[in-house]
C-alpha positions in Angstrom: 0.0 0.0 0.0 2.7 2.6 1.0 4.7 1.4 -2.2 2.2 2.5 -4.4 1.1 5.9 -2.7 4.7 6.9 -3.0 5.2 6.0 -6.5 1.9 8.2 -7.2 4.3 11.3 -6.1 7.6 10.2 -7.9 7.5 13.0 -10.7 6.3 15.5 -8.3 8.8 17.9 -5.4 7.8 18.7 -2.0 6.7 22.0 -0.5 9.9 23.8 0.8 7.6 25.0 3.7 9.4 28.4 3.1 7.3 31.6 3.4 4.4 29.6 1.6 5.4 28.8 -1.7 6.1 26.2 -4.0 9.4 25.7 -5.3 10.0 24.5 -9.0 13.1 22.6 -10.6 15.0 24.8 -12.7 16.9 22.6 -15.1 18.4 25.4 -16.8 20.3 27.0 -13.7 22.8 25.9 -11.5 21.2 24.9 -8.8 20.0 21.9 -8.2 16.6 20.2 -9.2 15.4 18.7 -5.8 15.0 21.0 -2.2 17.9 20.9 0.1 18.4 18.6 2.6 17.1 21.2 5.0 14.1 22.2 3.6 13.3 18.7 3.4 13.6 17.5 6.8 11.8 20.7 8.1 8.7 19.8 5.4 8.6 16.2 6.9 8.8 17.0 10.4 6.2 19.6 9.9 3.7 17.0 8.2 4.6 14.6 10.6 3.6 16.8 13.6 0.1 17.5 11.8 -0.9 13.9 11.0 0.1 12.4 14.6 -3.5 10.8 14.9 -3.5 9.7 11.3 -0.7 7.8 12.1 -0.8 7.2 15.9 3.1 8.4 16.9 2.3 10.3 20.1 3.0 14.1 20.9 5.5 13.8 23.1 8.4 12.2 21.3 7.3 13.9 18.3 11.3 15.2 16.9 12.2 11.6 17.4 10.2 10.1 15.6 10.4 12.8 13.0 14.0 12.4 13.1 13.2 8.6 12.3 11.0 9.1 9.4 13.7 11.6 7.9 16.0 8.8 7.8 13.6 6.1 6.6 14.8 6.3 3.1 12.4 5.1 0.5 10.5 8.3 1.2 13.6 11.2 1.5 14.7 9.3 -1.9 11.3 9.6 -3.7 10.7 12.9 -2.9 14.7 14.1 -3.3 14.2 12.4 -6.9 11.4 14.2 -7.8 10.7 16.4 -10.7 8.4 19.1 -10.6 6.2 21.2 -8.1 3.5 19.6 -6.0 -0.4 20.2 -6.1 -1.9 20.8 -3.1 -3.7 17.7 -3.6 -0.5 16.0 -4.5 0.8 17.6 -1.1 -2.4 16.1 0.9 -1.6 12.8 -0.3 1.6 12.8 0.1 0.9 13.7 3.6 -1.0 10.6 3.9 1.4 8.8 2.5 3.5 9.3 5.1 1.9 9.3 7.8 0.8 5.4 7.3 4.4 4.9 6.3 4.8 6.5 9.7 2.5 3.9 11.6 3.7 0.9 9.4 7.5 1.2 10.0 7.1 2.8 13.5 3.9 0.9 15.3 3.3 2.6 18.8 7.2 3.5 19.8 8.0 0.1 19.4 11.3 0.8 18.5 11.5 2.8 22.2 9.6 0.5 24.7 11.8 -1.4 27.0 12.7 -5.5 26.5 12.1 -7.9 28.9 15.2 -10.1 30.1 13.4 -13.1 29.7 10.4 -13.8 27.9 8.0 -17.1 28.4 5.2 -17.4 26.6 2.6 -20.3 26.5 3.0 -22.0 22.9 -1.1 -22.3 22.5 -1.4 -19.0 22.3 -2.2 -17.3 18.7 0.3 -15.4 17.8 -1.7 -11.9 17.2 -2.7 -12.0 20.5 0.2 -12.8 22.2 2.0 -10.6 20.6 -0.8 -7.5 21.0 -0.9 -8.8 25.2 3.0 -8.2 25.4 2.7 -4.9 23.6 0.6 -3.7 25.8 2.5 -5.1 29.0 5.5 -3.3 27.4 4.0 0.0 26.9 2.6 0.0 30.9 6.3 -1.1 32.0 8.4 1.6 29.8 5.6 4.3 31.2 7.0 3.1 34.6 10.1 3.4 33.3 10.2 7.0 32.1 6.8 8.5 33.3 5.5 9.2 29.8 2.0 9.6 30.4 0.8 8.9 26.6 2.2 5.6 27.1 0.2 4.2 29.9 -3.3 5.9 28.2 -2.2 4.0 25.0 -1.5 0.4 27.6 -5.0 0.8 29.7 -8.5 0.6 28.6 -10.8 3.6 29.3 -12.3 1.2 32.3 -9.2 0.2 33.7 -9.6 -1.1 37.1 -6.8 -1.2 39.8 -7.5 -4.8 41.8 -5.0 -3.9 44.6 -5.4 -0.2 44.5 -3.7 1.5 47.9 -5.8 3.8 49.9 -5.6 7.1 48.9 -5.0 6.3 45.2 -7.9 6.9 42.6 -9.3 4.2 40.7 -8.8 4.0 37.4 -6.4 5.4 34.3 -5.9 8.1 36.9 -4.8 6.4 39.7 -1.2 5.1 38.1 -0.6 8.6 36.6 -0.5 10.6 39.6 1.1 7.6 41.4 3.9 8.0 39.2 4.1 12.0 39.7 4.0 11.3 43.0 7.1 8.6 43.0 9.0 10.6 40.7 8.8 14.2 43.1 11.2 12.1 45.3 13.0 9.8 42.5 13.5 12.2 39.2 15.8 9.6 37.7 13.3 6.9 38.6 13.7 4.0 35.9 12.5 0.2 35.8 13.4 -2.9 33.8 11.6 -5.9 32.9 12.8 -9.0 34.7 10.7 -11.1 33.8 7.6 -11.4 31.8 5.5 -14.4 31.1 2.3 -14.6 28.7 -0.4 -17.3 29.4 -4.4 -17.4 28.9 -5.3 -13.1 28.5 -3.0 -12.5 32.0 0.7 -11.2 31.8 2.8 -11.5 35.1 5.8 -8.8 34.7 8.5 -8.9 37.4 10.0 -5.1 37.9 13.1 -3.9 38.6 13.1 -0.3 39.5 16.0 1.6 40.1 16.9 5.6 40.8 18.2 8.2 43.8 16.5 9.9 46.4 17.3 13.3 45.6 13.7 15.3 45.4 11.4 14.9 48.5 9.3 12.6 49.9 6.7 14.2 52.5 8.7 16.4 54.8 12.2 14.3 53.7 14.6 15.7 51.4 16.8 13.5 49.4 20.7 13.5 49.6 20.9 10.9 46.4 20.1 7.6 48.3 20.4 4.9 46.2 17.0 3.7 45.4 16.3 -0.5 44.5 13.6 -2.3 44.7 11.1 -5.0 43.0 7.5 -5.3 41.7 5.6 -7.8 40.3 2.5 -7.0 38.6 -0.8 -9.1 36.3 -2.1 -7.6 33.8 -5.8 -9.2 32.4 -5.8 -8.0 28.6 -8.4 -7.5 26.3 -8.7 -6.4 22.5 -4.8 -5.3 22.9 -5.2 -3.2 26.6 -4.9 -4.0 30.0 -7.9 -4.1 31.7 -7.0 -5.1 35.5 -3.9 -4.8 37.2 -3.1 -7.0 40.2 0.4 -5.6 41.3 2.5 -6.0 44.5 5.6 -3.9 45.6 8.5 -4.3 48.4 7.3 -1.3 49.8 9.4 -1.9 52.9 12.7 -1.8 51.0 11.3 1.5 49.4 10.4 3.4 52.2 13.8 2.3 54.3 15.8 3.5 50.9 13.5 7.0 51.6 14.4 7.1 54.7 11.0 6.5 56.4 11.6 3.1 58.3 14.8 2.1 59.9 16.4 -0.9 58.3 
């Protein structure tokens, strides 16, 4: 599908995104018949940051992802090739155009969610929806990982429900989110890895591995860059390619002796 929307635009150039105006080939000057490499980039980061719910990429990360697609290089190659100025409907297709080449070759940051260590994985399973169960399991984790917001709405259903929720903590979507604020006021540098992570029936069991230093504050305790280590273990249920409930259990005691709270 991409292969042939792109060769629809092979004889055409793209918008310089300069002051507004088209810029024609000149084969009869000097200079040459294709935008330079500047223009270029800023016209596909520019359509890329337009189309990011044509093509799914989240917000956030949007200049990496634009740097990605800038590299991918059937598309600089077509359009660096090309011939002759661009229609504006030319120019909304080729918007399209990229944009699914965007979400083809770059599915939900795969490329930037963390690996688990070890995976295990019952063999029954069909292979779409294994595959869709540890995507999601791999989104929650790297949103633990780096507190990316987008990334846990993109791992939870709207419903989500929080089987072992702590007191105090809201149920629901909202509940993890400002959990993770919360952690991250005492441990900026707060990061997690992925143990373990099996895949059986609609559950996934993830064992956590979170690391950081205590250098913000935590109630009325400032930090002085304690090291911070500690475990999780968490199930997700899954369903249609989200997780739906979250059973989860954390050495809170470690934790709050790292924060200084409880002697050791």
């Amino acid at each position: 599908m991409i292969n042939s929307l792109l060769r629809r635009f092979v004889a055409f150039s793209v918008w310089s995104g300069s002051h507004g105006r088209r810029r024609p080939c000149n084969h009869n000057s000097n200079t040459p018949d294709r935008l330079p490499s500047t223009h270029l980039d800023f016209t596909f980061a520019r359509i890329l940051n337009r189309l990011q719910t044509f093509s799914g990429v989240s917000q956030r990360p949007r200049g990496q992802y634009a740097r990605k697609v800038l590299t991918f290089s059937p598309l600089r190659q077509f359009a660096m090739n090309s011939s002759s100025e661009m229609t504006l409907e030319k120019k909304r297709l080729l918007s399209m155009a990229i944009a699914v080449a965007v979400s083809v070759a770059f599915p939900a940051h795969a490329a930037e969610l963390i690996q688990p260590r070890q995976l295990i994985v019952d063999a029954s399973l069909p292979e779409a929806q294994s595959k869709a169960q540890i995507l999601a399991a791999r989104r929650y984790d790297t949103f633990w990982n780096t507190g990316e917001e987008q990334l846990a709405a993109d791992a939870l259903t709207p419903d989500f429900m929080d089987r072992t929720l702590p007191p105090g903590r809201a149920q629901g979507v909202q509940g993890p989110l400002a959990a993770s604020k919360f952690v991250r006021t005492a441990i900026p540098d707060l990061s997690c890895e992925i143990e373990q992570m099996i895949v059986a029936g609609d559950r996934v069991v993830t064992h956590l591995h979170f690391h950081g230093h205590f250098t913000g504050r935590f109630k009325q305790a400032q930090g002085k860059g304690e090291v911070i280590d500690f475990i999780a273990t968490d199930i997700y249920r899954v369903a249609n390619g989200r997780i739906a409930e979250n059973w989860h259990l954390e050495d809170n005691l470690a934790l709050l002796q790292q924060l200084g709270q409880i002697a050791k």
